[in-house]
Residue frames relative to the residue before (quaternion, step in Angstrom):
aa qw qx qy qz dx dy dz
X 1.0000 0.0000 0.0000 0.0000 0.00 0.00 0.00
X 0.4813 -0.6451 0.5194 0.2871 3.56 -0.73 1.35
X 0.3939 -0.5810 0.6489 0.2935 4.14 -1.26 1.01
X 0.4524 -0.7262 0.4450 0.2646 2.89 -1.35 1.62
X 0.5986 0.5431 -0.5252 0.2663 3.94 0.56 -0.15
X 0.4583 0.6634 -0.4201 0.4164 3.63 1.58 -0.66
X 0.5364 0.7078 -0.3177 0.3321 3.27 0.85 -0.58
X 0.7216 0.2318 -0.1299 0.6393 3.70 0.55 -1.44
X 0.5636 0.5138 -0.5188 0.3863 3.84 0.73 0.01
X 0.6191 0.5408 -0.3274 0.4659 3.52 0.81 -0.71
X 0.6082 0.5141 -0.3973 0.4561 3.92 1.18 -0.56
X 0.9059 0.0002 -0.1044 0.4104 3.74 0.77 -0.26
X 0.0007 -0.7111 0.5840 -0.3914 3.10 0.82 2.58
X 0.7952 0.4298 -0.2190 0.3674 3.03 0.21 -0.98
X 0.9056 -0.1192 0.1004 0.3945 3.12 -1.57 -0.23
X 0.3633 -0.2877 0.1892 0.8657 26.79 -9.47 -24.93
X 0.5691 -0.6495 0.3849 0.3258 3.92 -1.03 1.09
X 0.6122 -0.7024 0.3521 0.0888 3.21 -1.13 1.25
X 0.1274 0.9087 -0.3172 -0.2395 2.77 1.51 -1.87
X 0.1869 -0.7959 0.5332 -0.2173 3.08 0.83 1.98
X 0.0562 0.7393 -0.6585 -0.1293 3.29 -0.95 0.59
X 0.1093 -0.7793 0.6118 0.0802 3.67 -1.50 0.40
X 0.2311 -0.7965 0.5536 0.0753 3.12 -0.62 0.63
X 0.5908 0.1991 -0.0464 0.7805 4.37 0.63 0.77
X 0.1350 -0.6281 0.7662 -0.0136 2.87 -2.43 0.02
X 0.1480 -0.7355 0.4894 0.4445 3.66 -0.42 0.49
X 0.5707 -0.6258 0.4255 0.3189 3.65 0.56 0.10
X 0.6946 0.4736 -0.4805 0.2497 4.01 0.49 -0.01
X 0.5832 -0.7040 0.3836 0.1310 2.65 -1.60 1.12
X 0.5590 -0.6234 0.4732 0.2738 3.54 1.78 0.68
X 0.5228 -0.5958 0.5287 0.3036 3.69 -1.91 0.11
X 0.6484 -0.4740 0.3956 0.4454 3.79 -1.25 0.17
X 0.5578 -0.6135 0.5209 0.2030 3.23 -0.99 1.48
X 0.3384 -0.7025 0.6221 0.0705 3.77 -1.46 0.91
X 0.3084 -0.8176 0.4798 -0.0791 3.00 0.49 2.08
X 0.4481 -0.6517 0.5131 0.3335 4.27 1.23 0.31
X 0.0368 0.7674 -0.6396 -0.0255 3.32 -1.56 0.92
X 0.5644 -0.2504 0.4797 0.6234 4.03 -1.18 -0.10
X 0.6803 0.4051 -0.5432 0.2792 4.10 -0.56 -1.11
X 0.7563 0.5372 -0.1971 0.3173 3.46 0.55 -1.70
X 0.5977 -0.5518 0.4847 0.3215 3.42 1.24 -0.69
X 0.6504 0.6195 -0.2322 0.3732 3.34 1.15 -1.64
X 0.4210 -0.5674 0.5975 0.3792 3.65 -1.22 0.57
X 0.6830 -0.3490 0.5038 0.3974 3.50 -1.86 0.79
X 0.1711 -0.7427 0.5439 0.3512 4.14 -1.11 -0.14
X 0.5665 -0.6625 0.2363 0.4295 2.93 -0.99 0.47
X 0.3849 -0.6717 0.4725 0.4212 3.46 -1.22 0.53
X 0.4102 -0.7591 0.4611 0.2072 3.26 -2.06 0.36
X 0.2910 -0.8203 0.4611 0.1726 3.68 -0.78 0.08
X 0.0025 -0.8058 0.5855 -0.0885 3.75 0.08 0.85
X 0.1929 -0.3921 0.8978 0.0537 3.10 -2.24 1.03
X 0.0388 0.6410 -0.7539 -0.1386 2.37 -2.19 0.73
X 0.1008 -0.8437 0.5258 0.0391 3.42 -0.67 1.15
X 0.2254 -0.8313 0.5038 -0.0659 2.93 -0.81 1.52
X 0.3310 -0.7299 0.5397 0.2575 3.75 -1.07 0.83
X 0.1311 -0.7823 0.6085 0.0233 3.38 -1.35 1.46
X 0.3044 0.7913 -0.4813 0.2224 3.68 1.41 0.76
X 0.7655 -0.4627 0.2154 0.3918 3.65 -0.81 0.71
X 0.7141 0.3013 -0.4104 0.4806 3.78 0.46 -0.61
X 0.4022 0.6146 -0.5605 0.3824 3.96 1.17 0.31
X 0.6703 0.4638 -0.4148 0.4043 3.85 0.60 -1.49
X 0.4451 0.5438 -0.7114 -0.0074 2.16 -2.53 -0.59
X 0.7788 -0.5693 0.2218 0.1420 3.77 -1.31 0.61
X 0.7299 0.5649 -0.0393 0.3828 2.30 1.51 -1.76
X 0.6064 -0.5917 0.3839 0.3671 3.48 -0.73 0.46
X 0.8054 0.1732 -0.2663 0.5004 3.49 0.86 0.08
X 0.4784 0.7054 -0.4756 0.2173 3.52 0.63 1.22
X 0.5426 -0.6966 0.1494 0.4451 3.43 0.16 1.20
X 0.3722 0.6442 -0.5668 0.3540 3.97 0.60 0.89
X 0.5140 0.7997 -0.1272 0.2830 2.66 1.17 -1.44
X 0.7689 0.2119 -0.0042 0.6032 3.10 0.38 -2.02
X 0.3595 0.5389 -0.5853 0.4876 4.28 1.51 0.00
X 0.7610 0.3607 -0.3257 0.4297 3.66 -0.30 -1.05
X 0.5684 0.5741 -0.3938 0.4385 4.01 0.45 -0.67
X 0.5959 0.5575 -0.1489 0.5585 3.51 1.31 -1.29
X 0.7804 0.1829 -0.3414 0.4908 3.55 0.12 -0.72
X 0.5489 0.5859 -0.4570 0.3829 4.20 0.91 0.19
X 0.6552 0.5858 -0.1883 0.4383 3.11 1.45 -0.80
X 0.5990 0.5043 -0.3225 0.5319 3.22 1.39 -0.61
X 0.6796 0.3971 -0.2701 0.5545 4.11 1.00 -1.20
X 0.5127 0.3763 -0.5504 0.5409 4.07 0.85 0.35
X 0.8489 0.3024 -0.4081 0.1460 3.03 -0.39 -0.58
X 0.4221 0.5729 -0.4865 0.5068 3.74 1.68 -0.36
X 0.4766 0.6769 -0.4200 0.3719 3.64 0.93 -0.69
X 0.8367 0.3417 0.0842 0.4196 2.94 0.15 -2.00
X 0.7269 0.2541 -0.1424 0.6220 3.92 1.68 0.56
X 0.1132 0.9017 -0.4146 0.0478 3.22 2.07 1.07
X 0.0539 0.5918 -0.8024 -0.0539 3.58 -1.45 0.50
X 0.5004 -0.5524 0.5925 0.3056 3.44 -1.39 1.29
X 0.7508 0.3290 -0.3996 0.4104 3.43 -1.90 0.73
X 0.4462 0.6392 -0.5300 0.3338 4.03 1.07 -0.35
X 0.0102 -0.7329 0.6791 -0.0393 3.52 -1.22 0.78
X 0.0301 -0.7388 0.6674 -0.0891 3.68 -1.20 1.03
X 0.1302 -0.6180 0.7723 -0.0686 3.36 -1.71 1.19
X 0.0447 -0.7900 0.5961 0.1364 2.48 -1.88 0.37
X 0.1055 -0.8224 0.5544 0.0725 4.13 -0.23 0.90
X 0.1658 0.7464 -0.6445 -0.0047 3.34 -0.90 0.83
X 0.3921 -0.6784 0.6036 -0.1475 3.23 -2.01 1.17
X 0.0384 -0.6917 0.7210 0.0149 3.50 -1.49 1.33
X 0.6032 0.1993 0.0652 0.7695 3.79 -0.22 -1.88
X 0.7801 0.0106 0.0181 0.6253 4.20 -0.57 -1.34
X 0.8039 -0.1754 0.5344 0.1931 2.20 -3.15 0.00
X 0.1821 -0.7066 0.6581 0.1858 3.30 -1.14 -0.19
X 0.2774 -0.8042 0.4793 0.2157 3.42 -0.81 0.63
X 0.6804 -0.4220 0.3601 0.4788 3.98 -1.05 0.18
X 0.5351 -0.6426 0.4583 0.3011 4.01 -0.77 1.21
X 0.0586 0.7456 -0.6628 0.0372 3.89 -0.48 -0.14
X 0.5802 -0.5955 0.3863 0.3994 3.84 -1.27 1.13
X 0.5648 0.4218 -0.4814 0.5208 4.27 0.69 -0.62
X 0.8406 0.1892 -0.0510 0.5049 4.29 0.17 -0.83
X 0.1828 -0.8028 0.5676 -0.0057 3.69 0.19 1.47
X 0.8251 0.4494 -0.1993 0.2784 2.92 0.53 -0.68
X 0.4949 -0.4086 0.4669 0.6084 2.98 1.94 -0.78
X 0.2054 -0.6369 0.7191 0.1873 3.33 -1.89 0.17
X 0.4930 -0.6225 0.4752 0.3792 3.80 -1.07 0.54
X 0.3159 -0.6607 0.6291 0.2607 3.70 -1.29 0.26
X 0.0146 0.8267 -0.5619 -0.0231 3.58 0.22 1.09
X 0.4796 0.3043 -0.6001 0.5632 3.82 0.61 1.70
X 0.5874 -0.3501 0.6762 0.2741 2.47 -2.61 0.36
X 0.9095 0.1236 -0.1207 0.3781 3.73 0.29 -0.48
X 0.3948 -0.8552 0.3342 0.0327 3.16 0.45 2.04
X 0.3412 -0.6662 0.5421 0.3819 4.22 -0.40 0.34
X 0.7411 -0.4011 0.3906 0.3706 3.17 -1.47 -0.11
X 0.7077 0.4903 -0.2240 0.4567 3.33 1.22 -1.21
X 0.5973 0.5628 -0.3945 0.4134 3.30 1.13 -0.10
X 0.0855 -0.8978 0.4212 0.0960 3.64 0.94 1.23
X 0.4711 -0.7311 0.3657 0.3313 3.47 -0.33 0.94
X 0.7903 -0.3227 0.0711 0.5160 4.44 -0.70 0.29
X 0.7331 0.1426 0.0361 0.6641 3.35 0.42 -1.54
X 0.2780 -0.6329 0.6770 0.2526 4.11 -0.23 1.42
X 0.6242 -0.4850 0.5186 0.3260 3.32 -2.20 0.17
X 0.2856 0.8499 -0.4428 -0.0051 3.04 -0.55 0.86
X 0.4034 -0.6061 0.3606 0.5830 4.03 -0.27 0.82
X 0.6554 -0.5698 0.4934 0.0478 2.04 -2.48 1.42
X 0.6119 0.6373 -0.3001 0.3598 3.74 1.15 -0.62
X 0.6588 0.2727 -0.1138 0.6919 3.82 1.43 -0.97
X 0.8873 0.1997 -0.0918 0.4055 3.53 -0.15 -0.59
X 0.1273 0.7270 -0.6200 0.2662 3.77 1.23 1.10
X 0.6594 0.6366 -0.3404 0.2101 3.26 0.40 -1.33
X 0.6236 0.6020 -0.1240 0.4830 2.85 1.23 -1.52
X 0.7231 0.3507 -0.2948 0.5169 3.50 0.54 -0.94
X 0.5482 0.5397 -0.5338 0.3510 4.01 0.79 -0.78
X 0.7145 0.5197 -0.2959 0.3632 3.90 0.99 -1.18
X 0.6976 0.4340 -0.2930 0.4890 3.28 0.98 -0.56
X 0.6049 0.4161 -0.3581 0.5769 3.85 1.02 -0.03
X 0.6039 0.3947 -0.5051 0.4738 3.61 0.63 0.61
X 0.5609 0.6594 -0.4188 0.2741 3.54 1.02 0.85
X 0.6429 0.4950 -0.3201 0.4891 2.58 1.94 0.06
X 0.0031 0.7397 -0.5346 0.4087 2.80 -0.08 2.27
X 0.6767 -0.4297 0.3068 0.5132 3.98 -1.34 0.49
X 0.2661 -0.7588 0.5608 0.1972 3.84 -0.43 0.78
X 0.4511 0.5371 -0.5278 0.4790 4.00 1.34 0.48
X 0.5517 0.5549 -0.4825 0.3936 4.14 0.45 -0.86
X 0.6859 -0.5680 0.3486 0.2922 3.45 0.14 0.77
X 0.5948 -0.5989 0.1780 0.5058 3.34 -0.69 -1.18
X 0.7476 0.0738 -0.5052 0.4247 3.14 -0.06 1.33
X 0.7884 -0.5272 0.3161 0.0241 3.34 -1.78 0.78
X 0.0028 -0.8768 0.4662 0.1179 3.57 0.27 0.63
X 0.1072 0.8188 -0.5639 -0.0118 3.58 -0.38 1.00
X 0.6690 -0.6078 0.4222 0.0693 3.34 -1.37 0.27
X 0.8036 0.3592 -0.0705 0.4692 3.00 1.79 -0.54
X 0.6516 0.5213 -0.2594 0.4862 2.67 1.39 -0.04
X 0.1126 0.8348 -0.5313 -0.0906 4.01 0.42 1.19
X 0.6597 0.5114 -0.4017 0.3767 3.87 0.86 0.39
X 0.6196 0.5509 -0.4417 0.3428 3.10 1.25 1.02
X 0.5610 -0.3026 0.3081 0.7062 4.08 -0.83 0.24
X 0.1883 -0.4096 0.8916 -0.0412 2.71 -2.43 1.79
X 0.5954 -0.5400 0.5930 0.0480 2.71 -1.67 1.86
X 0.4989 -0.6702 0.4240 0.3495 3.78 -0.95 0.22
X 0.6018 0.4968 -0.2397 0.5776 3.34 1.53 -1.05
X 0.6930 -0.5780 0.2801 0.3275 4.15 0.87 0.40
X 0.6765 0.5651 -0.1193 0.4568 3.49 -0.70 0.54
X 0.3436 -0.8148 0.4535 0.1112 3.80 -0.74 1.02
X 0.0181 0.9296 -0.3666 0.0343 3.00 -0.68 0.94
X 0.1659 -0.8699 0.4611 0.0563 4.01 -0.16 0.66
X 0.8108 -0.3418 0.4278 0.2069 2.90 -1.67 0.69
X 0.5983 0.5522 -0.5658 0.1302 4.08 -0.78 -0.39
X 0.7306 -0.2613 0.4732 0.4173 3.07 -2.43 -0.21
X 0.1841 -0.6131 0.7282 0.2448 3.68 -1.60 0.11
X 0.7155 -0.4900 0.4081 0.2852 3.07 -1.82 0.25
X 0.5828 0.5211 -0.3002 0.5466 3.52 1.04 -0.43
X 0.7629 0.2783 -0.2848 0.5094 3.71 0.98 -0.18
X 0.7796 0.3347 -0.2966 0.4384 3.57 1.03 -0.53
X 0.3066 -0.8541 0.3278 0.2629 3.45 1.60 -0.61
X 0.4706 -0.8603 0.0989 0.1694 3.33 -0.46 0.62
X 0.0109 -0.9246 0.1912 -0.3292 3.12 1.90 0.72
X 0.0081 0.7773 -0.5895 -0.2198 3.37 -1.10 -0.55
X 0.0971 -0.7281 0.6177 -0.2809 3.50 -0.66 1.83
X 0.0955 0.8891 -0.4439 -0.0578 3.49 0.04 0.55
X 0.4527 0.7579 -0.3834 0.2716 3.26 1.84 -1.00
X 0.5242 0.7065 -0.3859 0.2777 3.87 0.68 -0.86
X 0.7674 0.4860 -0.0867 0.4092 2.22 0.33 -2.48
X 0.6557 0.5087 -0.3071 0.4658 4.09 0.51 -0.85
X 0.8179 0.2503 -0.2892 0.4298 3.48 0.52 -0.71
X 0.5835 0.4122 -0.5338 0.4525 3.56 1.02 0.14
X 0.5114 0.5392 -0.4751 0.4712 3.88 0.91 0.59
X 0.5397 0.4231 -0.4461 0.5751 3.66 0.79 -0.88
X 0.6079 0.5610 -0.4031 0.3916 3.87 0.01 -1.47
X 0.7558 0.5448 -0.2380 0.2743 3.64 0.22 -1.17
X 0.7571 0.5124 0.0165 0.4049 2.95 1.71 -1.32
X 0.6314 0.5130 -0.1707 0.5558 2.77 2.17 -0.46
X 0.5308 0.5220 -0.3465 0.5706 3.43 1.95 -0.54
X 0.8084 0.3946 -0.2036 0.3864 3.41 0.26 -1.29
X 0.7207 0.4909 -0.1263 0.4730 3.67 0.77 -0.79
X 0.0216 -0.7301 0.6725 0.1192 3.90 -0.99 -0.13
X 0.8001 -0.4440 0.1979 0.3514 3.60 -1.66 0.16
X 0.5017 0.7532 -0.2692 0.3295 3.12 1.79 -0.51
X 0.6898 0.4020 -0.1350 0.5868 3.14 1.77 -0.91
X 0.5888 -0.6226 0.4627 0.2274 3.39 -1.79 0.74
X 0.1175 0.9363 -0.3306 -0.0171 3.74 -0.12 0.41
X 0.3760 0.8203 -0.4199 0.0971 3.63 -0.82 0.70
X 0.5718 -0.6738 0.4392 0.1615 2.86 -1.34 0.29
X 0.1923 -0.7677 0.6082 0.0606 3.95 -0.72 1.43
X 0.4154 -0.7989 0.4297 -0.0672 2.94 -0.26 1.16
X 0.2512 0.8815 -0.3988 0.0295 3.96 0.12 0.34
X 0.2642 0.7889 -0.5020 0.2363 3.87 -0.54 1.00
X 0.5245 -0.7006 0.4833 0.0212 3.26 -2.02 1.31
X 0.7939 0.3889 0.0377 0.4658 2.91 1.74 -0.47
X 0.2083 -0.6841 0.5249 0.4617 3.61 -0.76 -0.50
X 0.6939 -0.2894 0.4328 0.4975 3.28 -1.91 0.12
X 0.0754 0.7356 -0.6627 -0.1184 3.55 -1.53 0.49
X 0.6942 0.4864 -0.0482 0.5283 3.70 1.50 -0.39
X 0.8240 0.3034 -0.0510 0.4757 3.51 -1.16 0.16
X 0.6979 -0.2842 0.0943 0.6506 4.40 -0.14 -0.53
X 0.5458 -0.6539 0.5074 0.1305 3.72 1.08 -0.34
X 0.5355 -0.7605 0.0439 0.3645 3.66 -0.45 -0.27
X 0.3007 0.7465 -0.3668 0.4666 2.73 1.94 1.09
X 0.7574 0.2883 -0.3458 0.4728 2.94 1.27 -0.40
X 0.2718 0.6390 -0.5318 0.4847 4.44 1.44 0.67
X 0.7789 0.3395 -0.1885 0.4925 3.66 0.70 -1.05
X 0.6490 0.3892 -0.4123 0.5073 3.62 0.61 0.06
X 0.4809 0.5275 -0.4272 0.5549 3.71 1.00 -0.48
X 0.7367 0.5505 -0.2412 0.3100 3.70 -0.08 -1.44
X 0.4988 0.7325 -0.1683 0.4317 3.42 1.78 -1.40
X 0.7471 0.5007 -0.0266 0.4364 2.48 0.69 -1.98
X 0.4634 0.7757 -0.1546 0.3996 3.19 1.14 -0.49
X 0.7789 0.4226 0.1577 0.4356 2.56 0.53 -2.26
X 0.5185 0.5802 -0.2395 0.5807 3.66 1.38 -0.98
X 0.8306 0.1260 -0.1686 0.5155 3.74 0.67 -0.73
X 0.6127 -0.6216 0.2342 0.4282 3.70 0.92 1.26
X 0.3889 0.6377 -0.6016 0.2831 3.29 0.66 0.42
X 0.5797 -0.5253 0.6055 0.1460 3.92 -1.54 1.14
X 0.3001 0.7961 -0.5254 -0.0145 3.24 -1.13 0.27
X 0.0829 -0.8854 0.4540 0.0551 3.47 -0.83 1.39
X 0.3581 -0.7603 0.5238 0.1390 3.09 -0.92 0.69
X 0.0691 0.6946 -0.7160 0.0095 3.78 -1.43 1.16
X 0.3453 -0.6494 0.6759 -0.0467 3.26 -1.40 1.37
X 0.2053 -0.6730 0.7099 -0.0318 3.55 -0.70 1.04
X 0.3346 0.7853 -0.5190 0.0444 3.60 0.11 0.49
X 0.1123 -0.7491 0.6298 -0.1723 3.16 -1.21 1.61
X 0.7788 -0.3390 0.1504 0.5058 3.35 1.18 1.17
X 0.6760 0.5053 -0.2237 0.4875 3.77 1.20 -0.03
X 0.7455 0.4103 -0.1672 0.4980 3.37 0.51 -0.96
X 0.4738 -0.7273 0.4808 0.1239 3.46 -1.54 0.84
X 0.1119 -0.7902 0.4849 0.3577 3.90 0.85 0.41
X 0.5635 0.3637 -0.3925 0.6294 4.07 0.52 -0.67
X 0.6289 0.3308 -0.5041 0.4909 3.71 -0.39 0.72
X 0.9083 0.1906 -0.2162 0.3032 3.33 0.57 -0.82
X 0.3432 0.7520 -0.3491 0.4414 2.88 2.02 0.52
X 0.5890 0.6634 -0.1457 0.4379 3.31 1.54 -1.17
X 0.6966 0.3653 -0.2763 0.5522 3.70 1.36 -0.59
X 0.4318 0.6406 -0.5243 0.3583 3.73 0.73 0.84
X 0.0752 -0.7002 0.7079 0.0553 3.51 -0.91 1.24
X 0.9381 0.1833 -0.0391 0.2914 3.04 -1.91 -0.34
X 0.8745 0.1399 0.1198 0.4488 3.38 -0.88 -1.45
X 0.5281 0.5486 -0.4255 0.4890 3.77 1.55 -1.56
X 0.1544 -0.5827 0.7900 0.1117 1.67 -2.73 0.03
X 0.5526 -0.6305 0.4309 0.3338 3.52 -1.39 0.13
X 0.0476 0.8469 -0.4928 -0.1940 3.43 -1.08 0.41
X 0.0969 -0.8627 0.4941 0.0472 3.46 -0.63 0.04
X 0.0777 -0.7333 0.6188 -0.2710 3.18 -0.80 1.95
X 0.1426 -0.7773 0.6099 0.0589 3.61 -1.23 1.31
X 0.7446 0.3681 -0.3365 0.4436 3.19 1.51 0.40
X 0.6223 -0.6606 0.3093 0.2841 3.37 -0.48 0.59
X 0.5293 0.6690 -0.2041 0.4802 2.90 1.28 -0.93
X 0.6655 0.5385 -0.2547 0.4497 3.63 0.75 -1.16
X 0.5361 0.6196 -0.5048 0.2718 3.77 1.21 -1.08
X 0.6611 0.5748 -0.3910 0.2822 3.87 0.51 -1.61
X 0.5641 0.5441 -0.2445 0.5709 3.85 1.31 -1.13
X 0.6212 0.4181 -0.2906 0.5956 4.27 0.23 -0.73
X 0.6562 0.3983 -0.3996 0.5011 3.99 -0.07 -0.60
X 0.6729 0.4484 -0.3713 0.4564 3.90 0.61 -1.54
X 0.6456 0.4929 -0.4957 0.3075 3.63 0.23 -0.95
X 0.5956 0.6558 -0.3402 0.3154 3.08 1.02 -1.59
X 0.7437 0.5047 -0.1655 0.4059 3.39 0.28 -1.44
X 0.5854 0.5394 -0.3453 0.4972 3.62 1.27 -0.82
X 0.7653 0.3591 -0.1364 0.5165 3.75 0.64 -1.24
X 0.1806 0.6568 -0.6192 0.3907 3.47 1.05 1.27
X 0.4711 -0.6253 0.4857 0.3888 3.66 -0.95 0.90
């Protein structure tokens, strides 16, 4: 059986709002994007930079194969296939997720992550899966976005989808993530958003497209609450960062709350089935400028 700290070493060896609503997605993933060459005349396009920040508060969990974590993490693979699979050189993806706190980037002394126990996170607090380009260092992010997974499975994460990651000797796939005893089970989002703005503003300049995809079941009930989702989002927004917003609502979530965290370019979605999230992330990612 592979030592679990080898694990997260191996992750970093290597290289004005519209307020659209949808309801579904048809889910195709379209033809490879024409990224412009010297032949064509065309200018290079521009490249793009995405957080996705995802809620991991308790009515998100559960085991089963159809509890909406589940299809959160399906959703954020679906979003890093398809930049994958519609490559322009310079594309860059993160990923921050959030219950009571932030979570910080795993590391071999803090597998699991460390909580962010502010509302206003430093730079150095680098949010789970840092931005990083999608061409050299997908891999890396595909392993660290299978942490978003039931944060009760202790510490580490049994998922089903994921067959190119460390098999365990005793069978089965397993990942990296935050537990519940470190991220908690709330709903705080302010962290998690501004260590995405943070991320984008360290790693990225004006040259590049940028935002933030936003995902949640709930409203703020802890911590800044939802004054502080909309000052994060602001903030955001003040330094051109985009920002969309999908609502899984299954009786929790506020759609004029989460309609309210669209900047720029975003949009709102809205989906009572889980199932629908993987299809809502692809669109998302298609209708990247």
């Amino acid at each position: 059986m592979l030592r679990w700290w080898s694990l997260v070493v191996g992750l970093f060896s290597g290289s004005s709002p519209d307020g659209a609503e949808r309801l579904g997605a048809t889910g195709d993933t379209g033809s490879v994007a024409d990224t412009g060459s010297a032949d064509t005349g065309l200018a290079p396009s521009q490249p793009r930079a995405i957080v996705l920040v995802v809620d991991m508060s308790c009515s998100m969990m559960g085991s089963d194969p159809t509890a909406p974590v589940q299809w959160a993490r399906a959703g954020t693979l679906a979003f890093l296939d398809t930049l994958e699979q519609t490559p322009r050189a310079g594309d860059m993806v993160g990923l921050a997720m959030f219950a009571e706190y932030a979570v910080s980037t795993p590391t071999p002394g803090w597998p699991n992550g460390r909580a962010i126990q502010t509302n206003t996170p430093p730079v150095s607090a680098r949010p789970w899966a840092p931005l990083w380009d999608v061409e050299t260092r997908g891999a890396a992010s595909r392993r660290l976005f299978r942490g978003v997974c039931d944060t009760m499975q202790g510490t580490r994460c049994q998922t089903a989808d994921a067959p190119d990651y460390e098999i365990v000797a005793t069978g089965g796939t397993w990942a990296i993530h935050p537990t519940r005893a470190l991220i908690g089970a709330t709903t705080n989002p302010q962290p998690a958003l501004l260590q995405g703005v943070n991320e984008l503003l360290d790693k990225t300049d004006s040259s590049v497209y940028r935002g933030i995809v936003f995902l949640s079941d709930g409203v703020p009930n802890v911590g800044g609450g939802t004054g502080g989702a909309i000052l994060a989002v602001d903030e955001a927004w003040r330094n051109d960062i985009h920002v969309w917003s999908v609502l899984f609502d299954y009786g929790f979530g506020d759609p004029t709350f989460m309609q309210s965290l669209v900047r720029g370019d975003g949009t709102f979605l809205s989906t009572a089935v889980a199932e629908d999230l993987p299809d809502l992330y692809r669109d998302i990612a298609l209708a990247l400028p």
